[in-house]
C-alpha positions as CSV (number, residue, x, y, z in Angstrom):
1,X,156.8,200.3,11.5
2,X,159.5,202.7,12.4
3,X,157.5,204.0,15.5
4,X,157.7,200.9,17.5
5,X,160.6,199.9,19.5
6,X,162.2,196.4,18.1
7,X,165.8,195.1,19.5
8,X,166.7,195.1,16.2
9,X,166.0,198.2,16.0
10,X,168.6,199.3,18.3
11,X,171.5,198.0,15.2
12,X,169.4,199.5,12.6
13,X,166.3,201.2,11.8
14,X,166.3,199.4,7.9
15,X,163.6,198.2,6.8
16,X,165.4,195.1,5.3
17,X,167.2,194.9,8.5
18,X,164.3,194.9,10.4
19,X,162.4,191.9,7.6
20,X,165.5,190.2,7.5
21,X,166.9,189.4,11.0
22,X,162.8,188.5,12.3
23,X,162.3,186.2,9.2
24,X,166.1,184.8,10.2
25,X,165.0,184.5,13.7
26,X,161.8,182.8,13.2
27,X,163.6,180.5,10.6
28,X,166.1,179.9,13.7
29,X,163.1,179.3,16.0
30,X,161.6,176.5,13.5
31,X,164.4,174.7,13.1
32,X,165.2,174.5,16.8
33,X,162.1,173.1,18.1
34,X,162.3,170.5,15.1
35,X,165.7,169.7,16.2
36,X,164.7,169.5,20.0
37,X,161.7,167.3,19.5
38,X,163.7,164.8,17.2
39,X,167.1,164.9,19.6
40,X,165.4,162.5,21.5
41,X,162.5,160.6,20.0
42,X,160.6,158.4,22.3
43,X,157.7,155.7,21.8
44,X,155.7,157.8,24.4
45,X,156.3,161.1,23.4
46,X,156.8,163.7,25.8
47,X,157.3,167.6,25.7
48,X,158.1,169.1,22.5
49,X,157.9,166.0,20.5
50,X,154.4,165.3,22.1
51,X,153.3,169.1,21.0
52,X,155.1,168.5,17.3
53,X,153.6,165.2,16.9
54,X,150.0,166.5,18.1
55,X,150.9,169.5,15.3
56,X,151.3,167.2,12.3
57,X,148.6,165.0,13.1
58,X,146.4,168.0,13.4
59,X,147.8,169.0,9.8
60,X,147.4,165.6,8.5
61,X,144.1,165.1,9.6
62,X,143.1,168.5,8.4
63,X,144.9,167.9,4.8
64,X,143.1,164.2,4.8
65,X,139.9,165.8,5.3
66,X,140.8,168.5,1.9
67,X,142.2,165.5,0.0
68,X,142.4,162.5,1.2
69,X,144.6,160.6,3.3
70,X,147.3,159.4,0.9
71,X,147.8,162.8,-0.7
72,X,147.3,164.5,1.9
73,X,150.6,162.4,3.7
74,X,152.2,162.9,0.3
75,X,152.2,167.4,0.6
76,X,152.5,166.8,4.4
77,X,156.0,168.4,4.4
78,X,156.0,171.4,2.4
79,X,151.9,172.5,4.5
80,X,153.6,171.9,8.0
81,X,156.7,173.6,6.9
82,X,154.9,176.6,5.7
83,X,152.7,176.6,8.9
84,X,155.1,176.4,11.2
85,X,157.2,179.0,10.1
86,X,154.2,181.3,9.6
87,X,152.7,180.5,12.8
88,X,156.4,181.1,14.7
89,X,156.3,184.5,12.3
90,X,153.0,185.5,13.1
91,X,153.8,185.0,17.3
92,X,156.5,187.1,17.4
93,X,155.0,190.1,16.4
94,X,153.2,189.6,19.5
95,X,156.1,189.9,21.4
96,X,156.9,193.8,22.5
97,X,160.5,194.1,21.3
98,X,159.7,192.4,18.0
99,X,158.1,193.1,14.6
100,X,156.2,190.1,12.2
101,X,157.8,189.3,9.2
102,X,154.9,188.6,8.0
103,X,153.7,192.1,8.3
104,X,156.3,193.1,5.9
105,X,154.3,191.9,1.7
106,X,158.2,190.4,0.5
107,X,157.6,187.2,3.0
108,X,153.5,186.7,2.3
109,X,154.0,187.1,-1.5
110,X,157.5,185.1,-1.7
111,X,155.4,182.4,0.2
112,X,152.0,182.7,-1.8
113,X,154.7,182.1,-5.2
114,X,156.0,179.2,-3.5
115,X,152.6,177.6,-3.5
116,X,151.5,178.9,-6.9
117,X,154.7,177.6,-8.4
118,X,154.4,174.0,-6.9
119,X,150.6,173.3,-7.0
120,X,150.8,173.9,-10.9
121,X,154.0,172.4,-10.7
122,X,152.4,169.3,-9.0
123,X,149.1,169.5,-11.4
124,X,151.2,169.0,-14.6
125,X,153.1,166.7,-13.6
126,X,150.2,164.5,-12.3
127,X,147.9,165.1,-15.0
128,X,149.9,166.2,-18.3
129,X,150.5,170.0,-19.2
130,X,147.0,169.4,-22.3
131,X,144.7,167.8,-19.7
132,X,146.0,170.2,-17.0
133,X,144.7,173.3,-18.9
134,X,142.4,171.9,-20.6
135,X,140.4,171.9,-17.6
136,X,140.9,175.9,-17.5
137,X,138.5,175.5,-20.9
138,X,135.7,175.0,-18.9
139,X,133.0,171.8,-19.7
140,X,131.1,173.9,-22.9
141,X,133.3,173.9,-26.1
142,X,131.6,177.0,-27.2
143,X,132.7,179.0,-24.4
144,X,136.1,178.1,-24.3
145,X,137.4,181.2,-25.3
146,X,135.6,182.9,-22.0
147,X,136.3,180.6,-19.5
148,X,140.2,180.3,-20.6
149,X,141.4,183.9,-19.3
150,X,139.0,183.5,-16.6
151,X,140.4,180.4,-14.9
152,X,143.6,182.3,-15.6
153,X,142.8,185.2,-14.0
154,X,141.4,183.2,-11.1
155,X,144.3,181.0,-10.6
156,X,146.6,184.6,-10.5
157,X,144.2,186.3,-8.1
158,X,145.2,183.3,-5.6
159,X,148.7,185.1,-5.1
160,X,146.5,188.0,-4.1
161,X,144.5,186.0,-2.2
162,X,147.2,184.1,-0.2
163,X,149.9,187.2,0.6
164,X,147.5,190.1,0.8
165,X,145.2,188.1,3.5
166,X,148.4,186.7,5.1
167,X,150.8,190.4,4.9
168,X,147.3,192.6,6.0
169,X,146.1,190.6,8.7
170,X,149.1,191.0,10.3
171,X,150.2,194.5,9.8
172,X,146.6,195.6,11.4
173,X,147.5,193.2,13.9
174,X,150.7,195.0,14.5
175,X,149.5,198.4,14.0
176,X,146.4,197.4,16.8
177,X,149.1,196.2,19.3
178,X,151.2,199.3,18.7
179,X,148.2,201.6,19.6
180,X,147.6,199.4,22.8
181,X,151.3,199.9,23.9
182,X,151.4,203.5,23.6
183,X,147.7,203.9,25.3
184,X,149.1,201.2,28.4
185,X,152.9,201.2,28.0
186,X,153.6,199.5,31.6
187,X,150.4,197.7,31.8
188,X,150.3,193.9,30.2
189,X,146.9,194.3,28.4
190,X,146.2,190.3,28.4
191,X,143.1,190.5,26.5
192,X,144.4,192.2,23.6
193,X,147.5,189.3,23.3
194,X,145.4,186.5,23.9
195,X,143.4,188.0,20.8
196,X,146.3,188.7,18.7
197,X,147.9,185.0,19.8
198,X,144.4,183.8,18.5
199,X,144.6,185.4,15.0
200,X,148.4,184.4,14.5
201,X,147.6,180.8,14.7
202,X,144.6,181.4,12.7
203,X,146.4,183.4,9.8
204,X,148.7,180.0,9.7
205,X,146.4,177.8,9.5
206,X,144.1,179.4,6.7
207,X,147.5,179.5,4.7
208,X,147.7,175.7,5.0
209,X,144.6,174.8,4.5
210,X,144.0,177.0,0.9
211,X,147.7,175.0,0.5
212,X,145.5,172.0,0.7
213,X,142.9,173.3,-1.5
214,X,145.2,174.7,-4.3
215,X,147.3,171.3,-4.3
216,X,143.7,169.0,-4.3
217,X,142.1,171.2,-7.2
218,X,146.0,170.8,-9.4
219,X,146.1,167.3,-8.8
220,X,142.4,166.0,-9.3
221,X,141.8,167.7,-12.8
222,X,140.4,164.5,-14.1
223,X,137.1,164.3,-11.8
224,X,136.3,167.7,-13.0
């Protein structure tokens, strides 16, 4: 979104620019409030351990409730990693001065691959590469030949699914805040960032949790 003012902005008007030093940022953001809430760990957690510990038990209770508890505990890493960074990536473009990278499809759909790739990753290597796709066969022999490109279709619509939800949520979310800081450019409209504060935790954690989904359906082929 060339129109809106970004600091970045000021060094270049690229569009990779742009993508690239916000992504970098919120990258740098993640890793920094990791690496501030484990500098000092205590046994009564306070300040931004307590809010990272009360962040992966909320992810580990919502991944228990997908999956159960022991896988859940098992893909705990890769869904908090992915909804933190998302969540951090989602916030700034809250921030006048600064644009989402998520707004921009290259970090949505390189994220939505990273998923596809592992959960079938994770569903061969649990179940077998026959019994895996066997299950895309469907439970009637005579209509194997139907349901096959089906569940293949269905399992390639989820990269669809994951980015385009993900990238277009927040790009109307940016293109909504623009409009409200060209109609009230020196007044703080707090309703309108409380509401887009909302939807950028909410746009992380539907990510994780279809994560959740996508790993629990690879990985429990055989109860199908």
């Amino acid at each position: 979104m060339g129109e809106l003012f970004t600091f970045f902005g000021v060094f270049s008007h690229d569009k990779t620019f742009i993508y690239v030093t916000h992504m970098l940022l919120s990258a740098g953001i993640a890793l920094m409030l990791v690496k501030i809430a484990m500098s000092n760990l205590q046994l009564v957690p306070r300040g931004t351990q307590n809010v990272m510990e009360a962040y992966i038990s909320g992810v580990l209770k919502m991944g228990t409730d997908v999956m159960g508890a022991e896988p859940a505990r098992r893909y705990l890493p890769l869904v908090a990693t992915i909804g933190l960074f998302v969540g951090i990536a989602n916030l700034i473009g809250v921030l006048p001065g600064f644009e989402a990278p998520t707004a921009f499809l290259e970090m949505p759909l390189t994220l939505a691959l990273v998923v596809f790739v592992y959960y079938n990753f994770e569903g061969i290597r649990r179940q077998g590469i026959v019994k895996y796709f066997k299950h895309f066969l469907g439970p009637v022999w005579w209509l194997y030949w139907l349901m096959f490109p089906i569940e293949i279709v269905s399992h390639f619509s989820r990269l669809i699914s994951l980015s385009f939800r993900l990238f277009g949520n927040v790009k109307g979310d940016d293109m909504f805040l623009m409009v409200i800081l060209m109609l009230a450019p020196w007044v703080l409209p707090m309703v309108p960032f409380a509401l887009l504060t909302f939807m950028a935790f909410l746009q992380a954690f539907i990510f994780m949790m279809l994560t959740y989904v996508y790993l629990g359906g690879a990985i429990a082929v055989d109860e199908h």
